[in-house]
C-alpha positions in Angstrom: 130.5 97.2 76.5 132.5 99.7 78.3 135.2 98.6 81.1 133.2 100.5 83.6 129.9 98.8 82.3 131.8 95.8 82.7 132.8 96.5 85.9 129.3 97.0 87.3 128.1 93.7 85.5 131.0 92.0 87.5 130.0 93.7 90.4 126.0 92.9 90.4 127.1 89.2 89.7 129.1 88.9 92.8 126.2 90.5 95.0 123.7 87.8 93.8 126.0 84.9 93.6 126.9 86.5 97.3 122.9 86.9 98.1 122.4 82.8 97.0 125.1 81.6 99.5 123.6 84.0 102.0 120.7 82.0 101.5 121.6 78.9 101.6 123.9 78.8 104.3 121.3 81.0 106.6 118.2 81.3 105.2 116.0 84.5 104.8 117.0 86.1 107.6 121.0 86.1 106.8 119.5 88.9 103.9 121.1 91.9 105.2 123.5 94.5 103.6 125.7 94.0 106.2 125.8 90.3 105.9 126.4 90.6 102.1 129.3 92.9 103.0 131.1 90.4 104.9 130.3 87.5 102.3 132.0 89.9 100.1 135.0 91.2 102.1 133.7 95.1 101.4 132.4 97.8 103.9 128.7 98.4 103.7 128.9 101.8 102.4 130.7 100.4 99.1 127.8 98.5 98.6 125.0 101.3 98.2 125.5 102.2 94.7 124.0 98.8 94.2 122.1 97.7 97.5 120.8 100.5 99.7 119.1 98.4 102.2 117.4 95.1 102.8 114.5 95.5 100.2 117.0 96.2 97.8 119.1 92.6 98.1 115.8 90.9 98.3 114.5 92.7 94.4 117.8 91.8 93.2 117.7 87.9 94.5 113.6 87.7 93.9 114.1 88.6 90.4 116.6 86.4 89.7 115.1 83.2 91.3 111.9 83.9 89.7 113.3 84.1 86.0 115.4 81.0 87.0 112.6 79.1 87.8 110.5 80.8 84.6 113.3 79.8 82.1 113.3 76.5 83.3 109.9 75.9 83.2 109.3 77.8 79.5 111.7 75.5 78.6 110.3 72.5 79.2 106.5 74.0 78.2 108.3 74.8 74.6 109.7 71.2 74.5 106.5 70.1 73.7 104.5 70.2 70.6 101.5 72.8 70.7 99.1 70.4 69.9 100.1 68.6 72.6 98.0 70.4 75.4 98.2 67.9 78.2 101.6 66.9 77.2 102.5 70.7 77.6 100.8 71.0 81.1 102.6 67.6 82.3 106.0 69.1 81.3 105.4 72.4 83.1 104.2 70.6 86.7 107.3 68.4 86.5 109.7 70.9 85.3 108.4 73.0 88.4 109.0 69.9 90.8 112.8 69.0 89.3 113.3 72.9 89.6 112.5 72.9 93.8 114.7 69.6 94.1 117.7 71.4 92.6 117.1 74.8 94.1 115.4 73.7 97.8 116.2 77.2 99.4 115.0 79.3 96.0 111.9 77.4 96.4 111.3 78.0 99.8 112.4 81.6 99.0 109.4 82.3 96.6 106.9 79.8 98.3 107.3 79.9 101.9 106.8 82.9 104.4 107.3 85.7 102.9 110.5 87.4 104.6 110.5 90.1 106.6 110.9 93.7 104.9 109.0 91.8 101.8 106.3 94.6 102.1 109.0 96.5 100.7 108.3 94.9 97.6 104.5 95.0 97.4 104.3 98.6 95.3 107.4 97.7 93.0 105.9 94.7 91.5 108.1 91.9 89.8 107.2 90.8 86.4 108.9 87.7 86.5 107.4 86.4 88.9 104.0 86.5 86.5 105.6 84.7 83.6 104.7 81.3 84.7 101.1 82.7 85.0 100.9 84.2 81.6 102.5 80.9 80.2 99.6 78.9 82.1 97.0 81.5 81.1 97.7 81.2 77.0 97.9 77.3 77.6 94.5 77.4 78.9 93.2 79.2 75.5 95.2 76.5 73.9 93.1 73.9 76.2 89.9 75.4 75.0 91.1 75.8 70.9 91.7 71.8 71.3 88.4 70.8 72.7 88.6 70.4 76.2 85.8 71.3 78.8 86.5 71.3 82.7 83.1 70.1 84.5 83.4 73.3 86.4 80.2 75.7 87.3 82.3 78.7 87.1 78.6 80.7 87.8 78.8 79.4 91.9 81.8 82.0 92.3 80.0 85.0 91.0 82.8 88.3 91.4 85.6 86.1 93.0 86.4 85.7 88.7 86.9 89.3 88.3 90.5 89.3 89.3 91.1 86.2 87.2 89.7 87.4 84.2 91.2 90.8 84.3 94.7 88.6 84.7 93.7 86.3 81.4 93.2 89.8 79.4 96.2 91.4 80.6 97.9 87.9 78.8 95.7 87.8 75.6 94.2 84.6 76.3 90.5 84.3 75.5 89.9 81.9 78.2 86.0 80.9 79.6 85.7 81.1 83.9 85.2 77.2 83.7 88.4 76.8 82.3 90.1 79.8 84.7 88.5 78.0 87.9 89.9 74.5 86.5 93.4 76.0 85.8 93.7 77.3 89.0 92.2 75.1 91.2 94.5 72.3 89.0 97.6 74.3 89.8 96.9 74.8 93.1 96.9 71.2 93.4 99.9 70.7 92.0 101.8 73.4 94.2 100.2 72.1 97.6 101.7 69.1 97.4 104.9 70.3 96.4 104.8 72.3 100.1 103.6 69.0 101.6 106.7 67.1 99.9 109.6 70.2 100.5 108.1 71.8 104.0 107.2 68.5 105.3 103.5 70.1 106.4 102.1 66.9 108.2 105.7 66.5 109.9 106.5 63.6 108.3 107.4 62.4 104.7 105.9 61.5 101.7 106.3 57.8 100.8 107.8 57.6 97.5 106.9 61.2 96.9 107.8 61.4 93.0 105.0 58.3 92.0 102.5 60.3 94.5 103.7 63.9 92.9 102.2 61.8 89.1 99.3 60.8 91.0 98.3 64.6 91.8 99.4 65.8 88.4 97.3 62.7 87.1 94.6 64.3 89.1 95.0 67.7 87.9 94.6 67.1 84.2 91.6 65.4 85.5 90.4 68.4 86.8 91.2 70.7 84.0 90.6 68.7 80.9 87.5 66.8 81.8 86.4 63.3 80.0 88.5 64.6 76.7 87.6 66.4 74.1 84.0 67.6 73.3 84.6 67.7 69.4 86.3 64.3 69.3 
């Protein structure tokens, strides 16, 4: 690597790790170039080789908290044996969960509101933010290829599938619409009360919110794998 490659690496470092304290010390709306500048001791004009303007700062940080929270979650996934469908879905909804507790304004960044100037963002597409998606959508091929059959009627939703099966074969994964609806549905679960627990929705807090976070993901598997599996 070149010293002026080097330099640039340097430089792009110290704008995100600038972009996360931003962040946490302000939230959303602290995301300005100006704001960066003055985290960074710099003029804002030395900045636009790098960040031109507010959509800019927020590709550069969405990016990066979405391949955090990717790696972190693949990790765990690949932890587990293949075989082990259920064990593999288990690992990714708690990995997700331990991943929000350490990173409580990342989270909020990719799961609340979406900030302003984020329609910025809308026709330069971020791929990975999709990586969790693709993971879940081969993992649900792997679901099927072990057996398992959600008691889902997949024919009640008629052309609301079409997006979701265009998604599955964008991934490769040969995956029925009972087990898409089931996934989905199973995941939302799992998310929602991640927003009840970390945005407090019902303004108050979740008693002992990690047993009733296993209760949902207890629920979920319920959802997506059915009464076990059919060749068993």
């Amino acid at each position: 690597m070149t010293s002026r490659a080097q330099r640039r690496e340097v430089t792009q470092r110290a704008i995100l790790d600038a972009s996360l304290k931003l962040l946490a010390d302000g939230g959303q709306e602290a995301l300005t170039v100006r704001g960066l500048a003055r985290e960074l001791n710099l003029v804002p004009s030395a900045l636009y080789r790098y960040v031109t303007n507010r959509a800019d700062l927020l590709n550069i940080l969405f990016e990066h908290v979405y391949n955090d929270y990717a790696d972190t979650v693949q990790a765990a996934h690949d932890a587990v044996a293949r075989e082990d469908v259920r064990g593999r879905w288990r690992a990714v909804a708690f990995a997700q969960r331990e991943w929000g507790l350490e990173h409580p304004h990342e989270w909020t960044l990719i799961n609340g509101t979406p900030p302003r100037d984020y329609s910025a963002l809308v026709n330069q597409p971020i791929p990975a933010a999709s990586r969790v998606h693709v993971m879940l959508a081969l993992l649900g091929a792997d679901v099927e290829a072990a057996g398992y059959r959600p008691r889902v009627q997949a024919e009640d939703y008629g052309t609301n599938l079409d997006g979701l099966r265009e998604f599955a074969a964008t991934t490769g994964a040969n995956v029925q619409p009972e087990t898409l609806v089931a996934g989905v549905a199973a995941w939302h679960m799992i998310t929602g009360v991640l927003r009840v627990e970390f945005f407090r929705a019902y303004a108050y807090d979740i008693v002992a919110p990690a047993d009733y976070f296993a209760l949902i993901v207890a629920g979920s598997e319920k959802l997506l794998f059915g009464d076990g599996p059919v060749n068993a």
